[in-house]
N, C-alpha and C positions, 0 to 999 in steps of 0.2 A: 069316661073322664076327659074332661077337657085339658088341653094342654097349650103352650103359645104354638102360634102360626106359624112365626120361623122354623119352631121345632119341629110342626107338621110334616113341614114341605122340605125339611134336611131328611129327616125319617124318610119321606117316598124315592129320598135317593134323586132327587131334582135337579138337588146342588147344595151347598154349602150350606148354615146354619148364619155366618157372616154374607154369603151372595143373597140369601132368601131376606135377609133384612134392609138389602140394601133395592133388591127389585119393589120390597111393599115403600120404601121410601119414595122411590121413581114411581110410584103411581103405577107397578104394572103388574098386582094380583087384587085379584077379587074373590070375594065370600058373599054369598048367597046373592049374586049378583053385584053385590055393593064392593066398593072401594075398601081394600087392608086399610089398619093401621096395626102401626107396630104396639106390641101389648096383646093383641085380641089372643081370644085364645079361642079355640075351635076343637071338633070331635068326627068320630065317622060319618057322623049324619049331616055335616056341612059341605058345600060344594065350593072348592076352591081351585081356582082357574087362574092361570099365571100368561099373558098373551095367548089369550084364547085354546090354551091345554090344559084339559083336567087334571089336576092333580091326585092322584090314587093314595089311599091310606098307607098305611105302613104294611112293606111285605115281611116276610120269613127272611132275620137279618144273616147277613152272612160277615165271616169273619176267616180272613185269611195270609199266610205268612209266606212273603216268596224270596229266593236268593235271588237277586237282580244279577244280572250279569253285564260284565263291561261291557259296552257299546250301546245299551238299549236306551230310550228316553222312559220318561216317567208321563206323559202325556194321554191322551184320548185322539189328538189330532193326528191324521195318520200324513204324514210326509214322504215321498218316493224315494228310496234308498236310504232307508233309517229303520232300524228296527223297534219297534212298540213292546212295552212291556205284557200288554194286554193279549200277543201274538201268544204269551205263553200260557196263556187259561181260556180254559174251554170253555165261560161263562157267558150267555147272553146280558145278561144285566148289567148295567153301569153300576161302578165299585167309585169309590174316590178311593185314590192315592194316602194313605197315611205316611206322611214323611215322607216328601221326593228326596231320589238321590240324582245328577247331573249323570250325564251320559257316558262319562271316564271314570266313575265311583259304582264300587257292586255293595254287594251285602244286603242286608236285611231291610222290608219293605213291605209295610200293613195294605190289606186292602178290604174295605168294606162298603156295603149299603146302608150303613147307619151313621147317620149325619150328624149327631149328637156325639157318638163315640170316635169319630174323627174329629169334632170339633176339640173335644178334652182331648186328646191325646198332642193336637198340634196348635194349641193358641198356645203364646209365649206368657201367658196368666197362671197358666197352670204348672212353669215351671218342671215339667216332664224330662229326666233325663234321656240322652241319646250318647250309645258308646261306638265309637270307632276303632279300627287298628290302623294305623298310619305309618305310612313308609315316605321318610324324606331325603332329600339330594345331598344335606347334612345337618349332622348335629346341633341341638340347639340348648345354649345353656342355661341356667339357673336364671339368669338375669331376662333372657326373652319369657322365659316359663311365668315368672312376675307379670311382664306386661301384659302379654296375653292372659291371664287369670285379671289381672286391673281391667283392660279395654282395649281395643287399640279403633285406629281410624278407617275403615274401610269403605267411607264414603256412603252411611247410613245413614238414618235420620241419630241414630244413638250408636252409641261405641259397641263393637262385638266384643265378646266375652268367649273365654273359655272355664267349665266349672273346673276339672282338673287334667293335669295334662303329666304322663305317665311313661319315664324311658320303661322298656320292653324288650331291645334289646337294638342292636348297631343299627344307627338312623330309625330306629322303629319305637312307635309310642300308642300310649293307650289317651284318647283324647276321648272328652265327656263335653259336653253343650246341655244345655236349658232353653237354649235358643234355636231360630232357626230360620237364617237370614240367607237369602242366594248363598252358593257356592262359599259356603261361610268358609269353613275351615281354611280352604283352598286360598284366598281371599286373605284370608290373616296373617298366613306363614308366607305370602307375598311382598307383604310390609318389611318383612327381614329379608327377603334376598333369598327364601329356602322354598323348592319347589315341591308337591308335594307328589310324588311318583303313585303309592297304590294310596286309596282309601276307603276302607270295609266297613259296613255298618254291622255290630255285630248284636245289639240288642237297643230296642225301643221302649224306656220304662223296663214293666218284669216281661215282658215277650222277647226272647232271644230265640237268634239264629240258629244257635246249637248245630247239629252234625247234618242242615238241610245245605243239598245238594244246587251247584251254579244251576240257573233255569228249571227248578224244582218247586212246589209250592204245598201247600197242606193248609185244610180246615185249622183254626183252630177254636176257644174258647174264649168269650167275652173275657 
């Protein structure tokens, strides 16, 4: 069965489902020698070459859930004296990142070779919830809880939002997004004056953290 190009080349775990549309834009994959365009749609039995590397069909997807721990990056690039998230799985194959978190923020963090199911879970089309636990330097009342649920300005193309935002208990809240803009949270509770000391991701959509252990990870299910 054929299916689009894009989707091909996020499936081989290449790169993104947005990156793969934007390399056949720039003119730099090819199908059976011939120049992409966006639309085509392709099968096992086409040879598709992205600057001159073949691109491999779709392998055995893998799907996996890690407690990120504070200090690490969410990256592939490896920098000297930084630690990579990737130091903690024993995986040769490149995974994308589902939902980075910044290098001061832990908690929960997908990682797969399925280009398509990272694509749904992180475009802001899809409206995906993301839950946090947050610990702030202080209290914040009714009237910020509004504005932040309205927008505020963080110097984005469009205002950041919060879906709902939940006292939990002294300085500590339960915050939800649909979004997922740089260092959002962080970013927004800046506009007020309030800094935000911890911040835990504890479930992406229905895939939660649950009782997984700091720098621990586990198989899971599509």
């Amino acid at each position: 069965m054929k299916i689009k190009l894009q989707k091909f080349i996020a499936d081989s775990g290449y790169c993104s489902r947005r990156k793969a549309e934007k390399l056949i834009e720039q003119k730099k994959v090819k199908v059976n020698r011939k120049l992409a365009t966006i639309g085509m749609r392709v099968d096992r039995k086409d040879t598709v070459v992205i600057e001159g590397k073949v691109i491999l069909p779709k392998k055995e997807s893998i799907y996996i859930k890690l407690n990120k721990p504070r200090g690490y990056t969410c990256t592939h690039q490896k920098v000297t004296g930084e630690k990579n998230i990737f130091s903690l799985i024993n995986i040769e194959e490149r995974l994308f990142v589902v939902g980075r978190l910044d290098k001061k923020s832990r908690g929960l963090v997908l990682l797969t070779n399925d280009g398509d199911f990272a694509h749904k879970l992180t475009h802001p089309s899809f409206s995906h919830e993301k839950e946090y636990q947050v610990k702030l330097s202080k209290e914040v009342n009714e009237e910020i809880k509004e504005k932040l649920k309205k927008g505020v300005d963080i110097k984005e193309k469009t205002p950041a939002k919060i879906k709902e935002i939940e006292r939990t208990g002294p300085k500590e809240y339960k915050v939800i997004l649909t979004e997922g803009k740089k260092r959002q949270i962080r970013r927004m509770f800046e506009v007020f004056s309030c800094t935000v000391l911890d911040l835990k991701r504890v479930r992406i959509d229905k895939y939660k953290l649950g009782n997984l252990k700091e720098k621990n990870w586990t198989f899971i299910t599509k």
